[in-house]
C-alpha positions, -999 to 999 in steps of 0.1 A, spaced: -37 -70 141 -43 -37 119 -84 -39 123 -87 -43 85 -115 -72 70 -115 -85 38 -131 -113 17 -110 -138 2 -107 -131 -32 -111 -89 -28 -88 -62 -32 -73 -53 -3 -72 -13 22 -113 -11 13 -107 -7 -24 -139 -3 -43 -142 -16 -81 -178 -21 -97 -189 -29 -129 -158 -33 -157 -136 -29 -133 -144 -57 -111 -147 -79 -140 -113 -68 -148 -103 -77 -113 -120 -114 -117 -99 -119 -151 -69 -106 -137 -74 -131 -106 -82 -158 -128 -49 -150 -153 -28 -152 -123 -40 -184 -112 -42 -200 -143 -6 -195 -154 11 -202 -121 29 -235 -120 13 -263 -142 -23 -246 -136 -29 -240 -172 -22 -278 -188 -44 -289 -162 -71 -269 -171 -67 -279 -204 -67 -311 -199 -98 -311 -170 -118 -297 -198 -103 -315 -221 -116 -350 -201 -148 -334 -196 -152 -331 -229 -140 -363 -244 -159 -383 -216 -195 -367 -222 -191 -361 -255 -184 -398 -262 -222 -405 -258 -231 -379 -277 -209 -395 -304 -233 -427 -296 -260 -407 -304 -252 -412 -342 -244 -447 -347 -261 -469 -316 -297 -465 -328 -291 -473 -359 -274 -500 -352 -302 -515 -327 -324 -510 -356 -302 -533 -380 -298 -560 -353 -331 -563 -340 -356 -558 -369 -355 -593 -374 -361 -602 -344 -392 -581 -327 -405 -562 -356 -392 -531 -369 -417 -509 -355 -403 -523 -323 -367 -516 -333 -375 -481 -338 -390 -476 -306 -362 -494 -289 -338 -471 -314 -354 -441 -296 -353 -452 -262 -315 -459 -268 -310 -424 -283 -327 -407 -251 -308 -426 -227 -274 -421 -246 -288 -384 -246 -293 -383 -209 -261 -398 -199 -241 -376 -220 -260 -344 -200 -254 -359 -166 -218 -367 -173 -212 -333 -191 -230 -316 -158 -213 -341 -129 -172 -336 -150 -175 -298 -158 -183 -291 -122 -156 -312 -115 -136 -289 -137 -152 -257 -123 -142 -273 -89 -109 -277 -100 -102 -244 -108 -119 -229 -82 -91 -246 -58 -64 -232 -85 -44 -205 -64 -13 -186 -74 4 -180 -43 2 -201 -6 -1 -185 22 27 -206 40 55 -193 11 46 -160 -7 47 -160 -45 52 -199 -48 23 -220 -67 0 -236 -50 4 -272 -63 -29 -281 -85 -46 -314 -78 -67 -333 -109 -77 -352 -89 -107 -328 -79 -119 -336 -116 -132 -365 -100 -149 -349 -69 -185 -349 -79 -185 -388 -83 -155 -403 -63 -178 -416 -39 -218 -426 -37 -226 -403 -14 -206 -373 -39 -227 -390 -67 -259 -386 -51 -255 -353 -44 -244 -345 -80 -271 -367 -94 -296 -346 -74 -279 -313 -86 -284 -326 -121 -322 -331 -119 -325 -297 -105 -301 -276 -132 -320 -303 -155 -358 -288 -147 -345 -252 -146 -331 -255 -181 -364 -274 -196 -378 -242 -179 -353 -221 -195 -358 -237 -229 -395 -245 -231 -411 -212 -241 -386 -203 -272 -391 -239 -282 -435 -232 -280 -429 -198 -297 -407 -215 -324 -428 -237 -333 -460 -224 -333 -452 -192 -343 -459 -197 -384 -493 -214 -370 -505 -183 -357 -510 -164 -392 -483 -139 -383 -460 -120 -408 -425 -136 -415 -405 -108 -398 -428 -108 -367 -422 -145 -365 -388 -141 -369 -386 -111 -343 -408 -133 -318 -386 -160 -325 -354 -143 -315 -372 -127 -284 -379 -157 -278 -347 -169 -275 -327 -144 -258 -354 -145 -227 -345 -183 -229 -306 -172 -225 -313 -148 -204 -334 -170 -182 -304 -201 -189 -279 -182 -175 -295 -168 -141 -301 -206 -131 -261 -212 -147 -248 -184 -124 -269 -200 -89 -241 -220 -92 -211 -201 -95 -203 -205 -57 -213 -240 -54 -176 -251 -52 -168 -232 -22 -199 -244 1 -193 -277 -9 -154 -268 0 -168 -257 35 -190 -285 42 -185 -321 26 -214 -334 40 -238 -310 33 -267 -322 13 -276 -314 -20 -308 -292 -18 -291 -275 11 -262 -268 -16 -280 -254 -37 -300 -232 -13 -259 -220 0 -252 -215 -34 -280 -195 -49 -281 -175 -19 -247 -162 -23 -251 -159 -63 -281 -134 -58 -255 -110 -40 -246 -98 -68 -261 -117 -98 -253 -91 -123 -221 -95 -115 -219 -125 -130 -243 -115 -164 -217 -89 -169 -186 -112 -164 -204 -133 -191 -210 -105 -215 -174 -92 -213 -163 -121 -226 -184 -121 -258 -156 -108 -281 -131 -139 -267 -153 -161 -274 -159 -147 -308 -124 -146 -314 -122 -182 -304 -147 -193 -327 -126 -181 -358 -99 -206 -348 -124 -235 -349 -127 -238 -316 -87 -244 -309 -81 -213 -287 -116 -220 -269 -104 -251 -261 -68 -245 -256 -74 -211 -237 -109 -195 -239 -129 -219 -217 -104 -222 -185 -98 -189 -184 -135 -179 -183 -139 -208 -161 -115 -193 -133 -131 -164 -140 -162 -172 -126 -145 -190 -98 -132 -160 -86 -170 -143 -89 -184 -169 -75 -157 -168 -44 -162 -135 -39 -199 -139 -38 -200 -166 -17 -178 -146 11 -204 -116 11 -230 -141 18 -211 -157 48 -190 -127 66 -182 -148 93 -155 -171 66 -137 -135 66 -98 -140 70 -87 -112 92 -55 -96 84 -29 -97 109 
């Protein structure tokens, strides 16, 4: 045994790398993962489910009111059919946010079990399972625990939102100039962001308690989780800001190359953030190098 300690996930013989250089490290992590074996179509397509399942009630969204209106005006009014034609559009609303939440971090678990080499034969793929897509609800006591983690991400992004949306709207109200109203209103927003991604990054190591410990509950999850993320949360604002030109670039192919490329690889990306966080927070899951 050489003595030496280190983290899953960091650079081996006590190397230090801060700032764009760890980020470079993530994405180089995350590159290596993503392209060994049949890693990358699986991404694609995990994001791809993720996508197509949530976003079908979000496609409801459109047409189901409407259509609650046509049936049942006759029947119980249409002041009633309206008020039935919102309830349905909440709902609809609400199940496309839990099912977007409950199948990305299925995704994000996915990838965060994506490896390029095993440990058993060096430089061969580590086999990716789908399957994990499915973790966060394959069982009621997995979609409890995700349910729960919903109504929690859920509150913190009403927090996250709720003052841009009060500045936006009341702003004109206030007998303010049209540029200070603007200015306020773009304050506004980036605080929101700002405040949207801290409670986003709490979770970047969620997939590797819940890795370590099945059974573990969901508040206590979360506790594990946002522990480790404030480690180093800056970390992860800067891995997010160092992707801003990809995901400009992306957005000039209408959204084919985030689809196709963009989003898993920023997705393992913070995987590998949020693996390295979570093994400074718990020293004694070192792997001691023999």
């Amino acid at each position: 045994m050489t003595g030496n300690t280190a983290y899953i996930g960091e650079i081996q013989k006590n190397q230090s790398f801060k700032g764009m250089k760890q980020n470079k490290y993530f994405k180089s992590e995350a590159k290596r993962a993503l392209f060994a074996a049949d890693n990358l179509y699986k991404a694609v397509i995990a994001h791809f489910l993720c996508g197509v399942i949530s976003g079908g009630f979000l496609y409801m969204t459109f047409f189901v009111p409407d259509l609650s209106v046509v049936f049942f005006a006759d029947f119980i009014g249409e002041t009633s059919a309206k008020l039935l034609s919102t309830v349905v559009t909440v709902i609809l609303a609400v199940l496309f946010s839990f099912f977007l939440f409950a199948f990305f971090l299925g995704a994000y678990t996915f990838s965060a079990g994506m490896r390029s080499d095993t440990d058993s034969t060096p430089g061969a793929p580590d086999p990716s399972d789908l399957s994990e897509l499915l973790s966060p609800v394959n069982s009621m006591r997995h979609l409890g625990r995700t349910l729960t983690l919903y109504f929690i991400y859920a509150f913190e992004i009403i927090i996250a939102v709720s003052p841009s949306v009060f500045v936006i709207l009341y702003s004109d109200a206030i007998g303010i100039g049209q540029f200070t109203a603007a200015l306020m209103n773009t304050v506004a927003v980036a605080c929101s962001l700002f405040i949207f991604l801290f409670f986003t990054a709490l979770l970047t190591p969620l997939p590797y308690v819940l890795k370590e410990d099945d059974g573990i509950g969901a508040f206590s999850a979360y506790k594990k989780s946002a522990a480790a993320a404030m480690c180093g949360i800056w970390r992860i604002y800067s891995l997010f800001f160092s992707f801003i030109p990809l995901i400009l670039v992306s957005a000039l192919t209408f959204g084919v190359l985030y689809f196709a490329y963009s989003l898993p690889y920023m997705t393992a990306a913070f995987t590998k953030a949020g693996e390295y966080l979570y093994y400074i927070e718990n020293p004694e899951r070192r792997h001691i190098n023999e």
